[in-house]
VOTILO-228237 format. One line per field, with one value per residue (C-alpha): residue number from 1; residue in three letters; x, y, z. Coordinates in nm, 4 decimals. Example, Ala and Ser with C-alpha at 12.3 -4.5 7.8 and 13.67 -1.06 7.14 Angstrom:
pos = (1,2)
code = (ALA,SER)
x = (1.2300,1.3670)
y = (-0.4500,-0.1060)
z = (0.7800,0.7140)
This chain:
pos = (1,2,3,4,5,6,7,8,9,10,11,12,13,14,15,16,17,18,19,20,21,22,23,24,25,26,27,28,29,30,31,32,33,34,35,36,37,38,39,40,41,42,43,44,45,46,47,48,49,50,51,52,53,54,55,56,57,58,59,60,61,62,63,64,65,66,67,68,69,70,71,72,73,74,75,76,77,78,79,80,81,82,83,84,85,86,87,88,89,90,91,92,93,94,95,96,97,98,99,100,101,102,103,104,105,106,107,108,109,110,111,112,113,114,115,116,117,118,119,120,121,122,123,124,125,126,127,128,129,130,131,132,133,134,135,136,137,138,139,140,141,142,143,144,145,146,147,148,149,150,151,152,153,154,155,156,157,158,159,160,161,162,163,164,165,166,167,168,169,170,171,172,173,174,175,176,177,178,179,180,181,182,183,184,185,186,187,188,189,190,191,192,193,194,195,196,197,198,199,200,201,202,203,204,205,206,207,208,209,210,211,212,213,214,215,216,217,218,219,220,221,222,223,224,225,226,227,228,229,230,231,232,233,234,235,236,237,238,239,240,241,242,243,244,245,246,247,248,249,250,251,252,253,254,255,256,257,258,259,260,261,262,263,264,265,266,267,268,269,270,271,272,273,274,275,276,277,278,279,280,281,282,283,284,285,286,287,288,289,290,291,292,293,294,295,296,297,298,299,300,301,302,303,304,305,306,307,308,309,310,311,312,313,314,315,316,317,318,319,320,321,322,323,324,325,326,327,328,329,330,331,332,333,334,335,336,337,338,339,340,341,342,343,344,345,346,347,348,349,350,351,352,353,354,355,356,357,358,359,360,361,362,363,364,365,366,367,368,369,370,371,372,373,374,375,376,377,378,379,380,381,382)
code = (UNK,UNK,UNK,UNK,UNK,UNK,UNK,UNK,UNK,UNK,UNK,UNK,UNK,UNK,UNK,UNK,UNK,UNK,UNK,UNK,UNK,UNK,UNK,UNK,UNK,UNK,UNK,UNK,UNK,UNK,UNK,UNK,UNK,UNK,UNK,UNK,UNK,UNK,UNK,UNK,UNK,UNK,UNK,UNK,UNK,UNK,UNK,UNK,UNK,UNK,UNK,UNK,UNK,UNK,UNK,UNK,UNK,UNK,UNK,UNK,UNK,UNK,UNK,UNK,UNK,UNK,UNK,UNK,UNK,UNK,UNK,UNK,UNK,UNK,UNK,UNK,UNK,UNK,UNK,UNK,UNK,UNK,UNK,UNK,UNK,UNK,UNK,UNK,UNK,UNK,UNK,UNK,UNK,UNK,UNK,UNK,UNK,UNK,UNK,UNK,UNK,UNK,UNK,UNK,UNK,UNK,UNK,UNK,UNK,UNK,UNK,UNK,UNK,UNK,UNK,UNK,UNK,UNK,UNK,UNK,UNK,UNK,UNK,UNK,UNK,UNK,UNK,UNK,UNK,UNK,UNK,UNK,UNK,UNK,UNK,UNK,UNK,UNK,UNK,UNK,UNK,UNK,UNK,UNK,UNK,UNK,UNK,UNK,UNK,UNK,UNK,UNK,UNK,UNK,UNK,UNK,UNK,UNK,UNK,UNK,UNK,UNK,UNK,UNK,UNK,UNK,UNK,UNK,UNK,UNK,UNK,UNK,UNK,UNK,UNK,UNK,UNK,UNK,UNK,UNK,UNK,UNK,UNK,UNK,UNK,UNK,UNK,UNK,UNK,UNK,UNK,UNK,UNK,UNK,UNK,UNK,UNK,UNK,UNK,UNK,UNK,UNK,UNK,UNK,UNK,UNK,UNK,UNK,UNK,UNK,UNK,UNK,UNK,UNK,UNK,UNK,UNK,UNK,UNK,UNK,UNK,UNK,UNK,UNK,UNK,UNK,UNK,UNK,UNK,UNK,UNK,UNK,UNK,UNK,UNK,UNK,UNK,UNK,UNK,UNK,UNK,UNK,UNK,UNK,UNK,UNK,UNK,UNK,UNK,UNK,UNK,UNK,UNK,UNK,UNK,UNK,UNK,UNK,UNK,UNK,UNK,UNK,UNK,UNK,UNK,UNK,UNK,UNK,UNK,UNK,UNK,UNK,UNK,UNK,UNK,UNK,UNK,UNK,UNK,UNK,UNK,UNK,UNK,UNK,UNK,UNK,UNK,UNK,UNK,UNK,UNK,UNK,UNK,UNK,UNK,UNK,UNK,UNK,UNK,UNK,UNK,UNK,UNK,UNK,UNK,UNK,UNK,UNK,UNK,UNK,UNK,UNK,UNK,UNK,UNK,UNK,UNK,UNK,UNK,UNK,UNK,UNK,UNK,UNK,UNK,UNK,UNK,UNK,UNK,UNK,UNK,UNK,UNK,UNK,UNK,UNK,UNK,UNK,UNK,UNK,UNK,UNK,UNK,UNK,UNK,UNK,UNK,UNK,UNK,UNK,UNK,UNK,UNK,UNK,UNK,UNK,UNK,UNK,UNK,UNK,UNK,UNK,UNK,UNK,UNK,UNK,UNK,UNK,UNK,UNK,UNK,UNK,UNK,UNK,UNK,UNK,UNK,UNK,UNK,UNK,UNK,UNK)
x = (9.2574,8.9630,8.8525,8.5708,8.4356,8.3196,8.0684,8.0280,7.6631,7.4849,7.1827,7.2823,7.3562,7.3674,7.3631,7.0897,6.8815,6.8855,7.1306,7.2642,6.8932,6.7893,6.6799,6.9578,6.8614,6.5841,6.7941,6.8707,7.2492,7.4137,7.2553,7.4684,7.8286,7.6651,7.5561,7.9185,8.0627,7.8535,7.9107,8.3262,8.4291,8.7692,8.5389,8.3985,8.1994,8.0379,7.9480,7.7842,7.8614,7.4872,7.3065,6.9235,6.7005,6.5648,6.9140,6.9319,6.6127,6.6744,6.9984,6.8736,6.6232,6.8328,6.8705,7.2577,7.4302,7.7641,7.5986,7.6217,7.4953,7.7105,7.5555,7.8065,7.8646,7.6528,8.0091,8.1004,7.8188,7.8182,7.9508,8.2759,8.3156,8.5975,8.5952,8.9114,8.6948,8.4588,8.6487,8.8747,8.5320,8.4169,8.8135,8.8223,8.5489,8.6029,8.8170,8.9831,9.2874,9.5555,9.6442,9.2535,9.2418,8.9985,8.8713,8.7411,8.3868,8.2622,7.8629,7.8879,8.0963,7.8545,8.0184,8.2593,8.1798,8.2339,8.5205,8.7066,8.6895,8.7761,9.0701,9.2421,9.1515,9.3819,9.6613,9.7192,9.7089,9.9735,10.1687,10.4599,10.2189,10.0847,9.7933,9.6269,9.3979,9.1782,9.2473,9.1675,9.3894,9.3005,9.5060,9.4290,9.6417,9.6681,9.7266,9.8142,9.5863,9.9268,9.8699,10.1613,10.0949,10.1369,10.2058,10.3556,10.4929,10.2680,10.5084,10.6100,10.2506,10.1646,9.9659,9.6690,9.7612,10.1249,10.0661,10.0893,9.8452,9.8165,9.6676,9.4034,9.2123,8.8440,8.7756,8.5739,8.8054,9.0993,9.3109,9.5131,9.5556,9.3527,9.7225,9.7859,9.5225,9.4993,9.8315,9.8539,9.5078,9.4823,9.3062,9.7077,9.9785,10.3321,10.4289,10.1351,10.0066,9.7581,9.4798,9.3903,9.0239,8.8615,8.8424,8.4676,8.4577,8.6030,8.3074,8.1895,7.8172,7.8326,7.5667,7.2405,7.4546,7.6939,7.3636,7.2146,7.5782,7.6539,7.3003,7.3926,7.7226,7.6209,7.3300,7.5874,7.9241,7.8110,7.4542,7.4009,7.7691,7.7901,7.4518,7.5770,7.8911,7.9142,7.5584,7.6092,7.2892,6.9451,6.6462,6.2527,5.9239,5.6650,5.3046,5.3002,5.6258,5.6760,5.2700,5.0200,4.9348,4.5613,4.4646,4.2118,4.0107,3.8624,3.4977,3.6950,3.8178,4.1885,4.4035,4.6087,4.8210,4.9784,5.3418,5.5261,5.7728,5.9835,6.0351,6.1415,6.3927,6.5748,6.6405,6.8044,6.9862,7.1558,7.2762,7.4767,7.6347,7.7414,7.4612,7.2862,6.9328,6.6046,6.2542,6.1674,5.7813,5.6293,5.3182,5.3902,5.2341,5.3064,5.1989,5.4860,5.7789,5.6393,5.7028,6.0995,6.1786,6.0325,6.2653,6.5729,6.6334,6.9144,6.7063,6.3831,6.2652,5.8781,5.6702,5.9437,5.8156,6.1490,6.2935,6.6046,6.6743,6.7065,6.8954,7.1589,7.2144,7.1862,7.4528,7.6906,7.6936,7.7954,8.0304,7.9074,7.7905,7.4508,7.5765,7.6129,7.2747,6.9470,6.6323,6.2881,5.9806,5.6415,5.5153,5.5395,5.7114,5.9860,6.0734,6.3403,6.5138,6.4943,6.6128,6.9759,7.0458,7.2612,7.0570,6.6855,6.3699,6.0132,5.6889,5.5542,5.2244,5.4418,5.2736,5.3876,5.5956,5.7747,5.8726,5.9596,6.2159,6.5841,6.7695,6.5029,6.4467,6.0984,6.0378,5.7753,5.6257,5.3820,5.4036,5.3548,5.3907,5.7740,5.9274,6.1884,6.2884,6.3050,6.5661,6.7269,6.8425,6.9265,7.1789,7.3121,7.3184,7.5115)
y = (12.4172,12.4272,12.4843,12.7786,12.7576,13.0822,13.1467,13.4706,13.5479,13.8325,13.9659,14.1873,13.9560,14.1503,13.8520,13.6072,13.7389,13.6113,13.3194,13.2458,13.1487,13.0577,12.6749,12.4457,12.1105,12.1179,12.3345,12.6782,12.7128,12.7466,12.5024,12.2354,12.4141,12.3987,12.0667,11.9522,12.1173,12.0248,11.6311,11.7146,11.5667,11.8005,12.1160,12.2701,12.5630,12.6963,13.0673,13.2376,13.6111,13.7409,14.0998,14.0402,13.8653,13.7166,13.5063,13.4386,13.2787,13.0793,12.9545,12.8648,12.6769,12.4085,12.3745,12.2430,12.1742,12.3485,12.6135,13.0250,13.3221,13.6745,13.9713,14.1536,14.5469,14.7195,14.8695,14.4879,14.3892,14.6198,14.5191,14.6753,14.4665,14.2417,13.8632,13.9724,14.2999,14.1121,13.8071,14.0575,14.2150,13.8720,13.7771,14.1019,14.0723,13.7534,13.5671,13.2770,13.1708,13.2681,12.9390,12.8241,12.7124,12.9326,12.7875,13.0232,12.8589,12.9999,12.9147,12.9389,12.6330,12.3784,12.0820,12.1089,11.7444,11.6926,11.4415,11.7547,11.9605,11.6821,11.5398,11.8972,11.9921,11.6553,11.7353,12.0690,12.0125,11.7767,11.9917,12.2390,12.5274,12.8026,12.8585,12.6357,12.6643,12.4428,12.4443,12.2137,12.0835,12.2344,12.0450,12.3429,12.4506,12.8289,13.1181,13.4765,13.7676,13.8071,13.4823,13.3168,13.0166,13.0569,12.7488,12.4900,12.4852,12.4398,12.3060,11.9951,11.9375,11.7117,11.4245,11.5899,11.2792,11.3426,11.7148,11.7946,12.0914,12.3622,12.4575,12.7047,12.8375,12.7119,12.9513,12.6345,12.7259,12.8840,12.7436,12.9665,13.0438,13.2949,13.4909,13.4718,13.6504,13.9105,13.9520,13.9735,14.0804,13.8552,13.4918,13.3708,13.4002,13.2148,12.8915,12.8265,12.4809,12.3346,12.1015,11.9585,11.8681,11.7324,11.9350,11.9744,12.1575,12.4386,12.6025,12.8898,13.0383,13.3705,13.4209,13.2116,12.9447,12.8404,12.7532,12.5561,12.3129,12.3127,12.2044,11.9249,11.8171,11.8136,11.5459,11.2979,11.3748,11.3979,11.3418,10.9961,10.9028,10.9013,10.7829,10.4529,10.4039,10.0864,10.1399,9.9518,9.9879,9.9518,10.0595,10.0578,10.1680,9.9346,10.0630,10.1886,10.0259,9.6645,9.6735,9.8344,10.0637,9.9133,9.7360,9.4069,9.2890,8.8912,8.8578,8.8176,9.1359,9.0357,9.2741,9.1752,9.3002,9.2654,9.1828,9.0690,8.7696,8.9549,9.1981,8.9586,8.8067,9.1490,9.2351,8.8475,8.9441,9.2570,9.0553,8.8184,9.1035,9.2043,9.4981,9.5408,9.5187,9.6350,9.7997,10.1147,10.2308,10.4384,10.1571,9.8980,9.6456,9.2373,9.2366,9.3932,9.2327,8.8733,8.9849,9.0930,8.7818,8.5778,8.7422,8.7717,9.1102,9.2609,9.5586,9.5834,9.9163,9.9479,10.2909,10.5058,10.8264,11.0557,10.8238,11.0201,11.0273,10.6471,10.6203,10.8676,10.6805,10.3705,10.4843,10.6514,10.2936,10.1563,10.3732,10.4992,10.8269,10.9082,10.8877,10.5248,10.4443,10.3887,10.4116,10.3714,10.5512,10.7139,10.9569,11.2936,11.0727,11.0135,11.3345,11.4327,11.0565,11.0492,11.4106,11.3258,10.9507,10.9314,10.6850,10.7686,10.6339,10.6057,10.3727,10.5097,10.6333,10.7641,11.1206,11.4329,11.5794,11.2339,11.2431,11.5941,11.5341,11.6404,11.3389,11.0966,10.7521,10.7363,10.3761,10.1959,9.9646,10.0272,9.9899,9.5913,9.5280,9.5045,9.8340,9.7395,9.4631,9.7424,9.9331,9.6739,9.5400,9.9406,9.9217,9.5979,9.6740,10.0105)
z = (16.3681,16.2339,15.8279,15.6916,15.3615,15.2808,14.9678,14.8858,14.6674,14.6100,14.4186,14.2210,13.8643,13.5585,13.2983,13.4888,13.7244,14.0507,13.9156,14.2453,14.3545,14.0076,13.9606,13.8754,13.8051,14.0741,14.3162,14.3277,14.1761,14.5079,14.6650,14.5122,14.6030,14.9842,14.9164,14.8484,15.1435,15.3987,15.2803,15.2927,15.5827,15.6340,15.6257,15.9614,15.8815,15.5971,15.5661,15.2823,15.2608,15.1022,15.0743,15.0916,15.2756,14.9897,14.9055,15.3265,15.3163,15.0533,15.1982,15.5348,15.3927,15.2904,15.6690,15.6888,15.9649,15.8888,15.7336,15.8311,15.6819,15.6692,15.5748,15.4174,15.4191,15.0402,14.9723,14.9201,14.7585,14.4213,14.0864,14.1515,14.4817,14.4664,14.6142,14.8171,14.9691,15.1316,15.2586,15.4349,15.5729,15.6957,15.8046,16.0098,16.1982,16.3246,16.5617,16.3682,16.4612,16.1848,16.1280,16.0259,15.6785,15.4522,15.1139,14.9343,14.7064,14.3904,14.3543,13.9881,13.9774,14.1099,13.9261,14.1769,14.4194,14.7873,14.6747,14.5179,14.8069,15.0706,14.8345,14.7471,15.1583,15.2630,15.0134,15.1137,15.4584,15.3868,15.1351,15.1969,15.0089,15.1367,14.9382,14.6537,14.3445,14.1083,13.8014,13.4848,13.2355,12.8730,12.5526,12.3073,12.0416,12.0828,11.8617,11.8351,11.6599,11.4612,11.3131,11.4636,11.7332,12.0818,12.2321,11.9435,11.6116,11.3754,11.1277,11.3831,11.5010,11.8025,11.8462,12.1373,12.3646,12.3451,12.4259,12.8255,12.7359,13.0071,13.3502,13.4060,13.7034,13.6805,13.9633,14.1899,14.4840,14.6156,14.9649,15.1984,15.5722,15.7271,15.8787,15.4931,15.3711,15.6160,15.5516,15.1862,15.1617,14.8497,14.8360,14.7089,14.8333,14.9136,14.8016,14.5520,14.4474,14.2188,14.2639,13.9291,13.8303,13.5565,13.2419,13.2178,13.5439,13.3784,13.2803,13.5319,13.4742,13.3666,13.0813,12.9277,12.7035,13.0426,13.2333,12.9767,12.9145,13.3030,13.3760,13.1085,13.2608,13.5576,13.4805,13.2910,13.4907,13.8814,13.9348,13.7102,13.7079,14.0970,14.1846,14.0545,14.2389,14.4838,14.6792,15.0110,15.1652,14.9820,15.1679,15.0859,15.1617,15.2452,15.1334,14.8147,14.6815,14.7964,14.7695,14.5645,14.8407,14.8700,15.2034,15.1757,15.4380,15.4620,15.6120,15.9410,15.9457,15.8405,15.6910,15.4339,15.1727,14.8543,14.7702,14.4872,14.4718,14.2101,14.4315,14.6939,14.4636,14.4107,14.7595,14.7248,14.4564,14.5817,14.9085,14.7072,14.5451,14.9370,14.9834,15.2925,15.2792,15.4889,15.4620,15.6513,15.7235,15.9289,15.9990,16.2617,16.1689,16.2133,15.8853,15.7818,15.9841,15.9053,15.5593,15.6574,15.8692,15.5397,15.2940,15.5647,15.4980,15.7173,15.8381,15.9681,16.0660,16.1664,16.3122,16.1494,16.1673,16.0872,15.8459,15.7620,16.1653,16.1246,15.8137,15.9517,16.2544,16.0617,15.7975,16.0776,16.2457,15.9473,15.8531,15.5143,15.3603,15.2099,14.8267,14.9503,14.9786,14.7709,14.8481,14.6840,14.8052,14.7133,14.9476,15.1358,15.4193,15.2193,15.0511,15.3013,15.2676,14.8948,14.8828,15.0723,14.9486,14.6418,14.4445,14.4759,14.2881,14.3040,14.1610,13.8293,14.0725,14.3275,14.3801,14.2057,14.4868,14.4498,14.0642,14.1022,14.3590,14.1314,13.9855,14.1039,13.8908,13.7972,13.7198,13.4783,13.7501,13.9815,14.3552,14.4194,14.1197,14.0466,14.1188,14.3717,14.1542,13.8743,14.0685,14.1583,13.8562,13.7146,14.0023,13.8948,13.5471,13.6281)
């Protein structure tokens, strides 16, 4: 059986133009929904329901693996469109079976992580329900425009961490069958669960104010929060980070380079805390490898031209994920690896492109002269 994610977009946004597109913490907004899904291991497609060619290009150019477009009909693409009109469009003109789980994705929720999806994908599955949503947990006291209170007595007042509080849909994602919907032609339906998230995800971006706070959470609560969980691999760059990116030849015509011992101490450092270590370059060089052997790193890899191509068969044989890894580079070379690794930083004269990657640690020291052994202790200290 397999599982769809389906995220329907469109252009059409009243409040912020072209929010769906619009930059979000160095992505466009619906990049990071995508993002999520395409790292949750229980999903097998994703397909975003879109009406320009403006939105598809944008979406293909994040260049996922799971990832579909659907250009959906203009009658389901107005503002009186519902959600449930154009997943039945999409539903009825394909050939799932009825028994394929559908999880409906709202892009305006992009604090929603790939551990939410996979975790409330693995409990229904396992679940009596037919359909589940998210919802958050809210401990507000609420009243009436009579002036009398809604949900406790004001006279007998609780303490807020004795009161249970109540659920309410956050609107990140909704769970159901595809023979259910069809069927009941509404994303519900059934025996209906909940999958509880954390309370901050209940924000949903619908005008100015909700951009500016969800850009905020998501910096403190997902991007910096789980960069720094347990890194198992650490990888770096070679010229330009473990040296000062200059080359030196003797009156013999020797090439030589520049390292740092500090540098050479951190990589130390993070195996005795049980992290797997290595360089990766795209040079070959003996230079380079004498350098490796020296410091006993566990990786080694030299004339590494598609770097990510590496790491992913690197981190498959290992058996983690991307978040699990950091890496420090400097160059156009690395842009895609720093881009997909959950704890990324650069030199302080790493190029522009570099600094300006989203969420990437821009550190004081200069290639060669510390900078690995910078990161390395901000992922100890963390």
């Amino acid at each position: 059986m397999k599982t769809i994610a389906f995220v329907p977009i469109r252009s059409g946004s009243l409040s912020i133009k072209d929010k769906n597109i619009k930059d979000f913490n160095g992505k466009p907004l619906v990049y990071w929904s995508l993002k999520a899904l395409q790292e949750t291991n229980s999903v097998d497609e994703i397909i975003v329901a879109l009406d320009s060619e403006k939105y598809k290009n944008v979406v293909l150019s994040f260049e996922m693996s799971k990832l579909k477009v659907y250009d959906r009909e203009p009658e389901n693409a107005d503002d009186t469109a519902s959600t449930e009109s154009v997943m039945l469009e999409y539903l009825n003109k394909s050939e799932y079976d009825k028994d394929d789980t559908f999880v409906l994705v709202q892009a305006t929720s992009p604090l929603t992580s790939s551990e939410d999806f996979e975790k409330a994908l693995v409990d229904y599955k396992s679940s009596v329900n037919d359909s589940v949503l998210s919802c958050v947990r809210q401990k507000r006291f609420i009243w009436n425009k009579n002036g009398t209170p809604n949900n406790y007595d004001y006279k007998n007042r609780q303490r807020r961490q004795d009161f249970d509080g109540y659920l309410i849909e956050n609107g990140a994602f909704y769970i159901n069958r595809v023979g259910n919907i069809l069927k009941d032609k509404n994303r519900l339906s059934g025996k209906i669960g909940i999958f509880e998230m954390p309370e901050y995800t209940a924000i949903e971006i619908d005008e100015p104010e909700d951009w500016i706070i969800a850009e905020k959470l998501m910096q403190s609560k997902l991007v910096h929060a789980s960069s720094f969980k347990q890194i198992k691999l650490f990888l770096s760059d070679v010229d330009g980070v473990l040296t000062d990116a200059g080359m030196y030849y003797s009156e013999n015509g020797d090439e030589l380079k520049k390292f740092c011992t500090y540098d050479g101490m951190g990589f130390k450092l993070l195996q005795e805390k049980g992290v797997k270590v290595g360089i990766i370059t795209s040079e070959d060089m003996q230079l380079n490898s004498r350098r490796a052997k020296k410091l006993k790193l566990d990786y080694d890899f030299h004339g590494q031209k598609e770097k990510l191509a590496t790491v992913d068969k690197l981190r498959r044989e290992m058996g983690i994920c991307f978040d699990e890894i950091a890496y420090i580079g400097d160059d156009v070379n690395d842009f895609e690896l720093l881009n997909k690794v959950g704890l990324a930083a650069c030199p302080a004269n790493a190029i522009n492109k570099i600094k300006n990657i989203p969420n990437i640690h821009v550190l004081s020291k200069h290639g060669g002269s510390g900078a690995v052994r910078e990161f390395v202790e901000l992922i100890i200290k963390k």
